[in-house]
C-alpha positions in Angstrom: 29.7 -0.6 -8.1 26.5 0.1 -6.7 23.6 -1.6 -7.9 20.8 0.6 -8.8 17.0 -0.7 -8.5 14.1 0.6 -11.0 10.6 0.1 -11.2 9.0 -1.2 -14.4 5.6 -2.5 -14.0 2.7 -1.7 -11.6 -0.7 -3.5 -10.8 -3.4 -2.3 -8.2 -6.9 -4.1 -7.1 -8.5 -0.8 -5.4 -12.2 0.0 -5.4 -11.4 2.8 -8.0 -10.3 0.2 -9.9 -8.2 -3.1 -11.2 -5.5 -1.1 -13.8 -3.1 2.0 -13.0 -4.4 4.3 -15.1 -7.8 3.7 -15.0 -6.8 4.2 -10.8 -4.9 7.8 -11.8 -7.7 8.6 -13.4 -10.3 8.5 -11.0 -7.8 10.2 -8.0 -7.3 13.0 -10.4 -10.7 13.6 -11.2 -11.6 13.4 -7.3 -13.8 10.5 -7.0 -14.0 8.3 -3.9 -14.1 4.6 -3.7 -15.8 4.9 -0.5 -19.4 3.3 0.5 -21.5 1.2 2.0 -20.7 -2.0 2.7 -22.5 -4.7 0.8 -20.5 -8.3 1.2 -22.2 -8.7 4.4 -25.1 -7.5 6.7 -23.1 -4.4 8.9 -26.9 -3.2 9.7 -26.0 -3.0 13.5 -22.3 -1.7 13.5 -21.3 1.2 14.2 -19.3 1.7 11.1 -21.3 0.4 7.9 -18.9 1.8 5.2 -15.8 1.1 3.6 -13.8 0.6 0.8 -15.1 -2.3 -0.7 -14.3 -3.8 -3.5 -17.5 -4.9 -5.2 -18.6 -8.2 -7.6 -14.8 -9.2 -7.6 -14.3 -11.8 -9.7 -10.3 -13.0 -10.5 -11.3 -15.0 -13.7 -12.3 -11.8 -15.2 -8.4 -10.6 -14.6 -6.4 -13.7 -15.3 -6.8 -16.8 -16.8 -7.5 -19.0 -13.2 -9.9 -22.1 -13.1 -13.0 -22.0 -10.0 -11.3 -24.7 -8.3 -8.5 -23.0 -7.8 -10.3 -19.6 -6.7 -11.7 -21.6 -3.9 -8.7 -22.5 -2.9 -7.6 -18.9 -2.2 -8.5 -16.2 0.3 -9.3 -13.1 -0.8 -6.3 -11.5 -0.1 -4.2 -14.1 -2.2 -6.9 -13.4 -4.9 -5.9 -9.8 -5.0 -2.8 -10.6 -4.8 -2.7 -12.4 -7.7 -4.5 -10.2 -10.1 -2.2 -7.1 -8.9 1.1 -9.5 -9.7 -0.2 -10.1 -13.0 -1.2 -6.8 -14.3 2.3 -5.3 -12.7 4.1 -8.3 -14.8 2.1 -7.6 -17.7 3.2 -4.1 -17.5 7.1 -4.8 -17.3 6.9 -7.1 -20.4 9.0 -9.6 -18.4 8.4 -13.2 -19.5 9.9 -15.3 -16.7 9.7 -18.4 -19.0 12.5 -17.2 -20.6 14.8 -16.0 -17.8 18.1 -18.0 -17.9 17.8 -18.4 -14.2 14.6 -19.1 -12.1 16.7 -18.7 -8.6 17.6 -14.9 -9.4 14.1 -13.9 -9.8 11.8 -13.5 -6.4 9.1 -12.0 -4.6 8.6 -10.3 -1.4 4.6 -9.4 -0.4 3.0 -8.2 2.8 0.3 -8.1 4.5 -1.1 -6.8 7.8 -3.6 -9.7 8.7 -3.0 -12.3 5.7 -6.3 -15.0 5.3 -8.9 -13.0 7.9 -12.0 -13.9 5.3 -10.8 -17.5 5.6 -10.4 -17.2 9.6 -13.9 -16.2 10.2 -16.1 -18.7 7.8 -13.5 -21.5 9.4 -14.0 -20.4 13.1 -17.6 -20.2 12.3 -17.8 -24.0 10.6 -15.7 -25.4 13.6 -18.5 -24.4 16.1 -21.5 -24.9 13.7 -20.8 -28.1 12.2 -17.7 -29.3 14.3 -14.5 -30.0 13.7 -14.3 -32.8 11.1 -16.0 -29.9 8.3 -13.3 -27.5 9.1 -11.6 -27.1 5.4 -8.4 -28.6 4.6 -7.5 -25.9 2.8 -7.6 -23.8 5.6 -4.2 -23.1 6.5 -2.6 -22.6 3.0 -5.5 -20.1 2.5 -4.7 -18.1 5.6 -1.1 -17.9 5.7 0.2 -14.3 5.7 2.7 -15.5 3.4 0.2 -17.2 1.2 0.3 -14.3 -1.4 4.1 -14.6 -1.3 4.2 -18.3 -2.0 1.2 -18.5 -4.7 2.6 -15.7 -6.9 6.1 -17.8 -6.7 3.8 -21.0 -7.8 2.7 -19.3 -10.6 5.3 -17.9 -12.0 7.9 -19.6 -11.3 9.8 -17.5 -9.2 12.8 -19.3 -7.5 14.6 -16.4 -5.6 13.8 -14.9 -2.5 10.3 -15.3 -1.3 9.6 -13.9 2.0 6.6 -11.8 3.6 6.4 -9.2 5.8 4.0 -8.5 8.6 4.2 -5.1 10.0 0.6 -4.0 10.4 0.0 -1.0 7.7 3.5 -0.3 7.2 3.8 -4.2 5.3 3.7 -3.2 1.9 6.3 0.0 2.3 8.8 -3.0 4.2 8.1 -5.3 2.0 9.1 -3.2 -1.2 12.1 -1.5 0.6 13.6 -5.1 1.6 13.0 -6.3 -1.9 14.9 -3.4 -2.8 18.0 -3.9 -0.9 17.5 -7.5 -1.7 18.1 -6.9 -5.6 20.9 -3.8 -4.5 22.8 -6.6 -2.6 23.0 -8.4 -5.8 20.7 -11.7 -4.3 18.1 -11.3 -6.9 17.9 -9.3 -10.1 14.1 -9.0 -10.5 11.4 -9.3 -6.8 8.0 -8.9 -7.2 7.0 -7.0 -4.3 4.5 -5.0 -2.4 1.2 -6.1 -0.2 -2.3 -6.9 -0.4 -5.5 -7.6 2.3 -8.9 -8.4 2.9 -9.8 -7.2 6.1 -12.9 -5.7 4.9 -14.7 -8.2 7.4 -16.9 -8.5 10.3 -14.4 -9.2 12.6 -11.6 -6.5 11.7 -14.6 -4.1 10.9 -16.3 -4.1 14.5 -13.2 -4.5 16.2 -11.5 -1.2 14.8 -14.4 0.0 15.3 -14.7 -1.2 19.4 -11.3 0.6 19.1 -12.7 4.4 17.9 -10.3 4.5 15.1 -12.6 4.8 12.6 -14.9 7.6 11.3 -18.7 6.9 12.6 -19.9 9.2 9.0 -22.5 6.6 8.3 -24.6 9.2 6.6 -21.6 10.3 4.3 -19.0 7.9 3.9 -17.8 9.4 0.6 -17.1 12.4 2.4 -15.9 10.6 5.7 -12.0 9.9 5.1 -10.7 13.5 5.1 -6.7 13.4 6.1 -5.4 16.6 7.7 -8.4 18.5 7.9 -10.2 19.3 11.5 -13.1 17.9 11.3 -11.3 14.5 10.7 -12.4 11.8 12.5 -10.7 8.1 12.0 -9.8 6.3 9.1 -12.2 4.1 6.7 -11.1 0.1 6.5 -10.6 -0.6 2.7 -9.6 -3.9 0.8 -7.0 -3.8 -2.1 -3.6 -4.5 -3.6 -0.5 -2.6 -5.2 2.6 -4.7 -6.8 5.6 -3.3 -7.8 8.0 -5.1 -10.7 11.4 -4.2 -9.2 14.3 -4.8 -11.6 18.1 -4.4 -11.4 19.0 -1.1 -13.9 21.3 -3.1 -16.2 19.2 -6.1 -16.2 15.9 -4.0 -17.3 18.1 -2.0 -19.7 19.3 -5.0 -21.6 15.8 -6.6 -22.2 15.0 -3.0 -23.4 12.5 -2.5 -20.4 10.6 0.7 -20.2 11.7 2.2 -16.7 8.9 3.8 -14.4 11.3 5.3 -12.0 14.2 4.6 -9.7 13.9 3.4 -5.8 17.3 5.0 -4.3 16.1 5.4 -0.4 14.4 2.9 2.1 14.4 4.0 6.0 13.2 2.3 9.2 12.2 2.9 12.8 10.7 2.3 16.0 8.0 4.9 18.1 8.5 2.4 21.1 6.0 4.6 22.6 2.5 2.8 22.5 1.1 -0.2 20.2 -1.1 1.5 18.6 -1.1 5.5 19.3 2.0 7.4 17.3 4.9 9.2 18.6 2.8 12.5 19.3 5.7 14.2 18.1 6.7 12.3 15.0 9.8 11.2 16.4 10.3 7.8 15.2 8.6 9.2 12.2 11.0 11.9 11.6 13.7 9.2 11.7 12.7 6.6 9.0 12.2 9.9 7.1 15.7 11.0 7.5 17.3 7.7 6.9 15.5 7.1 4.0 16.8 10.3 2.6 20.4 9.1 3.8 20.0 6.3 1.9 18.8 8.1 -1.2 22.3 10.7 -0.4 19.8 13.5 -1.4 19.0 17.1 0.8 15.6 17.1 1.9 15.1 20.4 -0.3 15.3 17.8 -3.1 12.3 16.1 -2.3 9.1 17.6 -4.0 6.4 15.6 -3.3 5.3 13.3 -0.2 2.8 10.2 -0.5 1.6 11.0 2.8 0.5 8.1 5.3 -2.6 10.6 6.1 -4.7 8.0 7.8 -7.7 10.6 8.8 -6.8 9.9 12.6 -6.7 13.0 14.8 -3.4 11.7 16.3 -1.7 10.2 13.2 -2.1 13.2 10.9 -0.5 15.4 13.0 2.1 13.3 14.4 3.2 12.7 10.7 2.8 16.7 9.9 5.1 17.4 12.7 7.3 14.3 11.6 7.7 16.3 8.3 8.6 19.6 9.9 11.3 18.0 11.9 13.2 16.9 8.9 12.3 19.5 6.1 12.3 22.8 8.4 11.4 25.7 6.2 11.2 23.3 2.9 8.2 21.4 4.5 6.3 24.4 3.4 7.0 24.5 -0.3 6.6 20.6 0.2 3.5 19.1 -2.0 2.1 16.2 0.5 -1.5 14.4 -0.3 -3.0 11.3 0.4 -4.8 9.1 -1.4 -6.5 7.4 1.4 -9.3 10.1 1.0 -10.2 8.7 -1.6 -9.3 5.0 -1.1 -9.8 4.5 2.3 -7.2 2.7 4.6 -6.2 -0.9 2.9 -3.9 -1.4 6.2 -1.1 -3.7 4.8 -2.0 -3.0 1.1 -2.1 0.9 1.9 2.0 1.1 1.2 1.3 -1.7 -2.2 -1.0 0.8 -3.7 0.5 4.0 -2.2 3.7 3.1 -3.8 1.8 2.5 -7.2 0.6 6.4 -7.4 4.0 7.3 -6.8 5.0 5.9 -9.3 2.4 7.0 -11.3 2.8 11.0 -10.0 6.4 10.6 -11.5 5.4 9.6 -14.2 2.9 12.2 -15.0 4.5 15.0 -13.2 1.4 15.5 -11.5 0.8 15.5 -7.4 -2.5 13.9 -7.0 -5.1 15.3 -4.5 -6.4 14.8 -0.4 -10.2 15.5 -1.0 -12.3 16.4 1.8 -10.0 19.0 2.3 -12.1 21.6 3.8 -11.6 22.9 7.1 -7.8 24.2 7.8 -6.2 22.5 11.1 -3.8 24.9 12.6 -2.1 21.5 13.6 -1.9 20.6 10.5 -0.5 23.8 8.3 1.1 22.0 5.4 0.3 21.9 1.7 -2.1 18.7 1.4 -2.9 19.7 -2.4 -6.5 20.3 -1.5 -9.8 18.8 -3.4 -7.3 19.4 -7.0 -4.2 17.1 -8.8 -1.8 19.7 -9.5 0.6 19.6 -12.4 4.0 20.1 -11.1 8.2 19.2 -11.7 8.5 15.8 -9.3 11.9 14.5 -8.7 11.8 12.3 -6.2 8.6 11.5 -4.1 9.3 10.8 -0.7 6.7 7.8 0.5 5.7 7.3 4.4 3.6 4.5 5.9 3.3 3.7 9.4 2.0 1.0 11.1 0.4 0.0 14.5 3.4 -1.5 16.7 5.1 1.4 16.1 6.4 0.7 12.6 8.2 3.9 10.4 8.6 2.8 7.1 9.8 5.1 4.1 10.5 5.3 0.6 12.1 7.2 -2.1 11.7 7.0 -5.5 13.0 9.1 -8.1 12.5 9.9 -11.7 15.1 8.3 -13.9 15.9 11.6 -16.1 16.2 14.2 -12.8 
């Protein structure tokens, strides 16, 4: 028998907010969590915008002591919070599971401890090497988040991170998927979190032209799909997904969210960083995802676009689309949220994942603001500037990731 895997609690740390609904809310009503930075002086980069998540304080979220804030990066920090509010949600109480070892957690992230990296790097050649912290290490370990939400809750099971650039939260939630489906965990905590919001990452995307230069307009500057598109916007964030054998939720009388019943993977092996200009590799993880789901792609009814805002990557992923829906990719309701979020790299899929979640659950495609000026590249239905009301049955979710990383997701309503 085949072991089927449900979501029942969510958490998020976005700049449109620390709680799901208070999140839905704000995409629904179109407002953007994008502007200008204010954790440190950007007065002479190019790119002085972002999706920053401001006054962030973890004490106000969970019950968590100063010493130990110190002793976590910022990314851990979000982590954390996201964990907790997602637990909260599921009503699990881990205190009372009959066995820690069957109970694990699984998050990503693109760059792990970068806040940590820099003020380190920058004591080691200010004040030498004897004042470098020795908490450094633990604090910028990509698998920190991983291994302090295990700490805390006592979570026994698999614990693992993944690393795959901005496809880590999408991998990390698929593997803890087939992780519970091969019957070596019954609940994983999973999804991704990061912090790159940071001098370092910020000029050096920037160095790299992948970002939008709308310094005058950064609310307006993230605009997936539409011409006038020009790079993504660096954002800072979480998404955590409570993933829960059926018959395991069912018994503790869990509410379910929705099922996960596809994960699919691929290569581009093209470039490091550019896309498959055809969609290729894209198309694949698409397809296998939908294998894995055993579901026709006429089924599908709503995609949780990548949509970076990247000249290349929007229509890469628009022809990626075509390949596998044909005719059906027009009837197709796609958006992305990272027009109003911004581009959390390995969080992106954590938070992504969250909404759609949240779109089952509601019934309700959110929106891609900015949606202005029509791309004949890009000739799909991106639910302009309005959330639209709307049967969803299964959401098909794509994230792709510098390396060459597909990554995709279904999840389904439980009642479809």
């Amino acid at each position: 028998m085949v072991r089927r895997v449900v979501v029942t609690g969510t958490g998020v740390v976005t700049s449109l907010g620390c709680e799901t609904a208070e999140l839905w809310d704000r995409l629904c009503a179109g407002k953007s969590g994008i502007g200008p930075i204010r954790r440190f002086d950007c007065s002479e980069f190019a790119v002085r915008f972002g999706g920053e998540i401001a006054h962030f304080d973890p004490s106000e979220y969970i019950d968590i002591d100063r010493k130990e804030i110190r002793r976590l990066d910022r990314f851990c920090q979000f982590a954390l919070v996201a964990a907790d509010r997602a637990i909260q949600q599921s009503g699990i109480d881990f205190s009372r599971q009959d066995d820690p070892f069957r109970n694990g957690v699984l998050v990503g992230s693109g760059v792990g401890g970068l806040n940590e990296i820099e003020s380190q790097h920058a004591r080691l050649f200010d004040d030498g090497p004897l004042r470098v912290s020795a908490f450094m290490i633990p604090k910028l370990m990509v698998n920190a988040a991983s291994g302090n939400i295990s700490v805390r809750w006592g979570l026994r099971g698999p614990s693992s991170a993944v690393a795959t650039a901005c496809a880590s939260a999408t991998n990390a939630i698929g593997d803890a998927f087939q992780i519970i489906r091969a019957g070596l965990a019954d609940v994983m905590i999973a999804g991704g979190s990061e912090a790159a919001l940071t001098p370092m990452a910020l000029s050096g995307f920037a160095r790299m032209k992948a970002l939008s230069t709308r310094n005058d307009a950064p609310e307006r500057a993230s605009r997936p799909f539409d011409r006038d598109r020009d790079g993504f916007v660096m954002a800072e964030g979480a998404g955590i997904l409570v993933l829960e054998e059926y018959e395991h939720a069912r018994r503790r009388g869990a509410e379910i969210l929705a099922e996960i019943v596809g994960y699919g993977m691929s290569a581009d092996a093209t470039h490091i960083t550019a896309p498959d200009p055809e969609g290729r590799g894209a198309a694949r993880a698409i397809q296998a995802a939908l294998n894995d789901a055993r579901i026709d792609p006429h089924e599908v009814d709503y995609v949780n676009a990548h949509g970076t805002s990247t000249p290349l990557g929007d229509k890469a992923e628009t022809a990626a689309l075509k390949t596998v829906f044909g005719a059906h990719a027009k009837r197709l309701a796609i958006s992305s949220t990272k027009s109003q979020l911004g581009h959390m790299l390995g969080a992106s899929g954590g938070v992504e994942a969250v909404v759609s979640v949240t779109a089952i659950q509601q019934q309700t495609a959110p929106p891609t603001i900015n949606q202005e000026t029509p791309d004949p590249d890009c000739d799909l239905d991106y639910v302009p500037n309005e959330p639209r009301p709307m049967r969803i049955r299964y959401v098909l979710k794509n994230s792709f990731g510098f390396g060459g990383h597909n990554v995709c997701l279904v999840f389904a309503a439980l009642n479809r």
